[in-house]
C-alpha positions as CSV (number, residue, x, y, z in Angstrom):
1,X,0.0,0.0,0.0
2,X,1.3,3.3,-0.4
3,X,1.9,5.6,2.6
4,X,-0.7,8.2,3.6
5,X,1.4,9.4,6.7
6,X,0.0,12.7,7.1
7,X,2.1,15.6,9.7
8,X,1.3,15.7,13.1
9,X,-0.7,19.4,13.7
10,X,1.5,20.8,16.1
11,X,4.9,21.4,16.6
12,X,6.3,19.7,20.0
13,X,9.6,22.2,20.0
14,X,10.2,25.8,20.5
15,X,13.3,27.3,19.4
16,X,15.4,29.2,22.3
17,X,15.8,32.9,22.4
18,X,16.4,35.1,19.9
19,X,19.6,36.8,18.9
20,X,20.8,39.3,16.3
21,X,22.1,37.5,13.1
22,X,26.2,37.3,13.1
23,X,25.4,38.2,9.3
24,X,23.0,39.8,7.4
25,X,21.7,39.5,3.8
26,X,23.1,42.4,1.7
27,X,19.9,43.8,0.7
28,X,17.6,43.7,3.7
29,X,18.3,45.4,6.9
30,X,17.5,43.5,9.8
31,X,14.0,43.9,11.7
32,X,12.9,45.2,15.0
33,X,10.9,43.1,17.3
34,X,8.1,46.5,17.2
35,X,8.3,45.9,13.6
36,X,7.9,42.2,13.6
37,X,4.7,42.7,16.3
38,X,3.3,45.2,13.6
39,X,3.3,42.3,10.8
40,X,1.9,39.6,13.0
41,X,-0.6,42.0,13.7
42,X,-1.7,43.1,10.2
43,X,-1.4,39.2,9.2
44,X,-4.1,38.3,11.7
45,X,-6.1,40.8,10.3
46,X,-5.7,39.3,7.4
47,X,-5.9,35.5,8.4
48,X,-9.3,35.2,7.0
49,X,-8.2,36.5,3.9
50,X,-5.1,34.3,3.3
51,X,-7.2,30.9,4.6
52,X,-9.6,31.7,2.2
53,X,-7.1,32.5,-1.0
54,X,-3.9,30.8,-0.7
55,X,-4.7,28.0,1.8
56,X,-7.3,26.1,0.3
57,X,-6.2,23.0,-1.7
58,X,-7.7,23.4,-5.3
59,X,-8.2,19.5,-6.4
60,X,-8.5,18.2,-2.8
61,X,-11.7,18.0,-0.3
62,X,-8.9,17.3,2.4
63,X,-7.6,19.8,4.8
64,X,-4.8,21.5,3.9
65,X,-1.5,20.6,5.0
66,X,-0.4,24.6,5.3
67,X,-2.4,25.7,8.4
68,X,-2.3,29.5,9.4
69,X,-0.9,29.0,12.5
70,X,1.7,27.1,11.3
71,X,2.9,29.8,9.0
72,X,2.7,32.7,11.7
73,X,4.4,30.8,14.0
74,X,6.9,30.3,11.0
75,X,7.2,34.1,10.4
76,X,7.9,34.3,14.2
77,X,10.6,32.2,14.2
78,X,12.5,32.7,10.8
79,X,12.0,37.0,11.0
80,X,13.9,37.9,14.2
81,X,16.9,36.2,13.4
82,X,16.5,32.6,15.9
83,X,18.5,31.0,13.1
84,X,22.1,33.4,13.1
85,X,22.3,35.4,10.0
86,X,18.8,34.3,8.4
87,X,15.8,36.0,8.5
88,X,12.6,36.5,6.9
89,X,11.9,39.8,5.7
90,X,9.1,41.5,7.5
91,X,11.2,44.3,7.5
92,X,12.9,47.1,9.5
93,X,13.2,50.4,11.3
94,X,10.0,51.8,12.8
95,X,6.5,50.3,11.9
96,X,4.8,54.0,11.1
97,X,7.7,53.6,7.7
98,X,4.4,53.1,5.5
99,X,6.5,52.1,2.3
100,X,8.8,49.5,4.7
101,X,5.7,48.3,5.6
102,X,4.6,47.4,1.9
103,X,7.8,46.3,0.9
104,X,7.5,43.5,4.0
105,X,4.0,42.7,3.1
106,X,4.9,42.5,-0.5
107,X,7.7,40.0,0.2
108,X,5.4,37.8,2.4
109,X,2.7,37.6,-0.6
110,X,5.5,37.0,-3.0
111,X,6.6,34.0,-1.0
112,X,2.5,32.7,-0.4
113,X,1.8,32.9,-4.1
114,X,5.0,30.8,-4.5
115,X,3.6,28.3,-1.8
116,X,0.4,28.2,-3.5
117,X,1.8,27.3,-6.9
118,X,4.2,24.6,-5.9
119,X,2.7,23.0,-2.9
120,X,-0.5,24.4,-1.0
121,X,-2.4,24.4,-4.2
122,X,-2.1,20.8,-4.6
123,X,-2.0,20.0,-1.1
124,X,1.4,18.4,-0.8
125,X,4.2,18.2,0.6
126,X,6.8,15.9,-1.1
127,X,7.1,16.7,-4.7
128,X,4.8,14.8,-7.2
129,X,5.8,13.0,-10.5
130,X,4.1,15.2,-13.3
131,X,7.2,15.8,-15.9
132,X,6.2,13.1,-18.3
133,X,9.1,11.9,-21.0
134,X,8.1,9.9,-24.4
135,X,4.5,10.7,-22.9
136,X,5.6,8.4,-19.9
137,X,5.8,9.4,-16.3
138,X,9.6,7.6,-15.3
139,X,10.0,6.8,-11.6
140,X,13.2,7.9,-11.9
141,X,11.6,11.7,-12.2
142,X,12.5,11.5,-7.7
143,X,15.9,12.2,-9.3
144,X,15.0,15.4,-10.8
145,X,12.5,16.2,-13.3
146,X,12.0,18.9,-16.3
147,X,16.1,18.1,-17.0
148,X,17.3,18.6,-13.3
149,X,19.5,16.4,-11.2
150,X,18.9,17.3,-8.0
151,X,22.2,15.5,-6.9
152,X,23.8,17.6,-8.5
153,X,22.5,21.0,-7.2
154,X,26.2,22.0,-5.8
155,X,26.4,25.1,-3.4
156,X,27.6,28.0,-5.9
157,X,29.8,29.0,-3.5
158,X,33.1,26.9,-3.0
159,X,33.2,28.4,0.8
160,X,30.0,26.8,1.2
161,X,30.5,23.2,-0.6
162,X,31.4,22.2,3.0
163,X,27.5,22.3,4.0
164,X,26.3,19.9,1.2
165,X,25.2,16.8,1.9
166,X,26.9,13.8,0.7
167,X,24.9,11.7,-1.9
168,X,24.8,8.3,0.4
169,X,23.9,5.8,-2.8
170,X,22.5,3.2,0.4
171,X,20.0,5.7,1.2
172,X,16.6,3.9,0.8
173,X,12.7,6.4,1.7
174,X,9.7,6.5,0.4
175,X,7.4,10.0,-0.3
176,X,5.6,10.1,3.1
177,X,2.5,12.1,1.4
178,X,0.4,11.2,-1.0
179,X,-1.5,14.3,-3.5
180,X,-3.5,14.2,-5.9
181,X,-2.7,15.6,-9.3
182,X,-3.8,15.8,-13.3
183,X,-2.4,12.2,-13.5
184,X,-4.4,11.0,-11.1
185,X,-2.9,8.5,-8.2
186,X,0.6,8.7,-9.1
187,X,2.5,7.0,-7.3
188,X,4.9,8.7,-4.9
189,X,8.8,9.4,-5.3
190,X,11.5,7.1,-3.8
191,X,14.8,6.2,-3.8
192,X,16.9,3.1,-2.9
193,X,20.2,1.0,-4.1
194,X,20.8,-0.2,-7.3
195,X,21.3,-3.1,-5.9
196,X,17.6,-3.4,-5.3
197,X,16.8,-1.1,-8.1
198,X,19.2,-1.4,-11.1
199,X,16.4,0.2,-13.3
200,X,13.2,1.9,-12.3
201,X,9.8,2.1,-15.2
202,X,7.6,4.4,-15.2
203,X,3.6,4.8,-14.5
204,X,1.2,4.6,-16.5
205,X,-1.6,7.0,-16.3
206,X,-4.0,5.7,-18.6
207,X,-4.6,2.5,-16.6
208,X,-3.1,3.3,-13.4
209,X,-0.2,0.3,-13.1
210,X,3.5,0.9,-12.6
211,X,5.5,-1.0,-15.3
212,X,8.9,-1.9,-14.6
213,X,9.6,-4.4,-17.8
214,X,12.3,-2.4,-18.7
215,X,14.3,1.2,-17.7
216,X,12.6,4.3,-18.3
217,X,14.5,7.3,-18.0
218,X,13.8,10.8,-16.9
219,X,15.0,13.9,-18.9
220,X,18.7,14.1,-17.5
221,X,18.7,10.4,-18.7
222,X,18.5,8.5,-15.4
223,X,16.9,4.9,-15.0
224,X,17.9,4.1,-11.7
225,X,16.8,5.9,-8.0
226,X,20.3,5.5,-6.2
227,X,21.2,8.7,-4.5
228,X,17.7,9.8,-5.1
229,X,16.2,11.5,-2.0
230,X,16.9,15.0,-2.6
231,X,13.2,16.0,-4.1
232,X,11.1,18.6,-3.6
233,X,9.6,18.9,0.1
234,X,7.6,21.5,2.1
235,X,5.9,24.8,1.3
236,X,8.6,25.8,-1.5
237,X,9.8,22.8,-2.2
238,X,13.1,22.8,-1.1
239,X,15.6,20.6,-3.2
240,X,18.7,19.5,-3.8
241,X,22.2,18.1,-1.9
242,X,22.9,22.4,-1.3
243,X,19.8,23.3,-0.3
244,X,19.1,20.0,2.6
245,X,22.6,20.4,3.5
246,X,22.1,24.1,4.6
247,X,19.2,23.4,6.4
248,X,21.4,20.8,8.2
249,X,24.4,23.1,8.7
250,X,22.1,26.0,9.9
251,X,19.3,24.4,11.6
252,X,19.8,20.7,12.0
253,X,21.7,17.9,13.6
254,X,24.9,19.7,12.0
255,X,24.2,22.5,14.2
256,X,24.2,21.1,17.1
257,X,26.4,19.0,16.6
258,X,29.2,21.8,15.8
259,X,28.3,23.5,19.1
260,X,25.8,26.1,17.0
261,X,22.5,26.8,18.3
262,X,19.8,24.5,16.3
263,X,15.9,24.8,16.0
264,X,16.1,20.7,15.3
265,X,19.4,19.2,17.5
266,X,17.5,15.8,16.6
267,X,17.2,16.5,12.9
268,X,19.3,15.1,10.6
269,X,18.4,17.0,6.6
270,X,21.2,15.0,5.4
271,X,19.8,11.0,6.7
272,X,16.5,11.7,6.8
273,X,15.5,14.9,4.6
274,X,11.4,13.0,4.7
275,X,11.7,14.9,8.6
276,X,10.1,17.7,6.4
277,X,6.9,16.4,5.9
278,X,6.0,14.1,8.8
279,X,7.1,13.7,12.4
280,X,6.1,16.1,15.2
281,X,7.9,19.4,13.8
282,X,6.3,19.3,10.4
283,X,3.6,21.1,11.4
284,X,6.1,24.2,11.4
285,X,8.9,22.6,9.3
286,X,7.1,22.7,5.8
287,X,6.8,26.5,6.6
288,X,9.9,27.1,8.1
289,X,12.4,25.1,5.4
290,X,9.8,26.9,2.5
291,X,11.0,30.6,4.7
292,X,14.8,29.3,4.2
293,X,14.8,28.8,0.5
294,X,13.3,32.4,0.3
295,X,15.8,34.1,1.9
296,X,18.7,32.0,0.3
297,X,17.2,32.3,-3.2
298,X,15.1,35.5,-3.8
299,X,15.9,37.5,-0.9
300,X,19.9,37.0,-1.3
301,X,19.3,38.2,-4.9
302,X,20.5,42.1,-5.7
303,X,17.8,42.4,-8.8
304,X,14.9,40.7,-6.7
305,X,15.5,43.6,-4.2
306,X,15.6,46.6,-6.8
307,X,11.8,45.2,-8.4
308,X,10.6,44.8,-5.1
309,X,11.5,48.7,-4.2
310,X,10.4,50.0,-7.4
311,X,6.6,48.0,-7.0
312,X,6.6,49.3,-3.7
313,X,7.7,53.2,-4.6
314,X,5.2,53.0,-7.5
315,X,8.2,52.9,-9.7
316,X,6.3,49.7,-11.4
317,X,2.9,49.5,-12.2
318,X,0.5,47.3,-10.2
319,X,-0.3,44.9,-13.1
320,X,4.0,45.1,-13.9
321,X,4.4,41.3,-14.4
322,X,8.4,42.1,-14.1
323,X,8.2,41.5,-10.3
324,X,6.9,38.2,-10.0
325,X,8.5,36.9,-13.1
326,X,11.8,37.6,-11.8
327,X,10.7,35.6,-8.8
328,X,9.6,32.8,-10.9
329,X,13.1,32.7,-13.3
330,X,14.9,32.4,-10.1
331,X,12.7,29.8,-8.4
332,X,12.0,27.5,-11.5
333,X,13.5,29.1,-14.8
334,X,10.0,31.0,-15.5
335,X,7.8,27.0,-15.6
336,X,5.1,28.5,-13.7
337,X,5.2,32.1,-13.9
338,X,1.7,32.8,-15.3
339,X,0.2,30.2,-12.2
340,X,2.9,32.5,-9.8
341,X,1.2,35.8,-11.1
342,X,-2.0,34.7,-11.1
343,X,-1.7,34.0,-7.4
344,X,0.0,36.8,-6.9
């Protein structure tokens, strides 16, 4: 049977107390706690709003996995700097700043349209199989999918090539959650040994079977699933051997482990990246991890912050698309830009 583990609904762990970053992003100055209050605030005002718009699953009569207090308690957490040197814009100086203001609340529906597109929307958490090759839908898409190899997405950085994870080829999980999507019941990503799996098939949509006859191979030309567990997980999808090893190095086992403060001393992103989407933090963890690839990947980028003044100042006009696709080229290439606006 295929797994329907679904998160717990709480979180059972609160991070300790805050401190101010050891480094900051280049392009956002770091928040005040007043500020921070002032957000929390207007988003509660708002939680109606949001529940209504972003966090209801389209194709799903189930719940959604992306609750609204799991997401404020996020924004808590990732916007006053608990994890050194990584925050969540909210933004900065004094709350009466009207236009710091927009910009924050601009950068926090930015990031929920991008949670609505790749995860909310469908009501998942780990990534689905939808990039279909030779009209086929290859099991060995958990390796990467639309021509990725998520293996292979190195830190760009050589001084951070130190935080990746290690591809382990004896790794062995299974997609914890199951979604529904325009295929139907596809069956969920995994990844094992190619000693178990020297070749993987691929599923077949018309009549719902898995075939494994013979090797099917995803875009990059993969067949097999060894090394394979680095897909897409939690509100924005994180991905990749960079991307899991950060969250190890900044907020995991790693952490801890090197004497750093750690939100998740007993997580391990590196053995057991499925932590994401089950277990009792993933009530906050499918926000929080979504909050870390936003400030690594949109927030850390100099053009992202120059659109994002010039929307704010006027500078752009309201229905400027230049904004969000920007966001979108830097997320996915541009694949789901028009979904990302629209939700916007």
């Amino acid at each position: 049977d295929l797994p329907t583990v679904s998160p717990s609904t709480s979180p059972s762990y609160s991070p300790s107390a805050t401190v101010a970053p050891t480094g900051s992003p280049i392009i956002f100055a770091y928040p005040s706690e007043e500020f921070i209050g002032a957000i929390i605030e207007d988003m509660l005002t708002k939680q109606v709003a949001i529940e209504q718009k972003i966090l209801i699953p389209s194709n799903s009569e189930e719940p959604s996995f992306y609750s609204f207090d799991g997401f404020l308690e996020s924004i808590k957490i990732m916007a006053d700097g608990t994890v050194p040197g990584k925050y969540f814009y909210v933004g900065h100086d004094k709350p009466t700043n009207r236009e710091l203001k927009k910009r924050a609340l601009v950068n926090i529906a930015l990031f929920l349209a991008h949670t609505k597109t790749v995860a909310v929307q469908a009501n998942i958490c780990d990534e689905q199989n939808v990039d279909r090759v030779n009209n086929k839908l290859p099991l060995s898409n958990a390796c990467g999918q639309f021509g990725e190899s998520y293996q292979d997405l190195r830190c760009p950085h050589a001084s951070e090539s130190s935080m990746e994870c290690p591809p382990d080829p004896n790794m062995q999980m299974i997609a914890v959650v199951k979604g529904e999507n325009s295929e139907g019941s596809v069956p969920p990503f995994f990844c094992g040994p190619k000693q178990y799996f020297p070749f993987t098939g691929y599923y077949d949509a018309d009549t719902n079977e898995i075939l494994n006859e013979s090797p099917s191979k995803n875009r990059a030309g993969r067949s097999d699933v060894s090394a394979c567990c680095w897909w897409g997980r939690g509100s924005a999808q994180v991905k990749g051997v960079c991307m899991y090893g950060k969250l190890n190095y900044y907020i995991g086992a790693r952490a801890a482990a090197e004497g750093r403060r750690s939100l998740y001393p007993d997580i391990d992103f590196c053995r057991n990246p499925s932590q994401i989407c089950s277990g009792p933090y993933a009530f906050t963890l499918m926000w929080i991890t979504g909050m870390f690839v936003w400030i690594e990947q949109v927030q850390e980028d100099s053009t992202y912050s120059e659109l994002l003044d010039n929307f704010v100042s006027n500078s752009l006009p309201v229905d400027d698309r230049r904004l969000v696709d920007h966001v979108s080229e830097v997320l996915d290439g541009g694949r789901n830009k028009d979904e990302r606006y629209e939700n916007f």
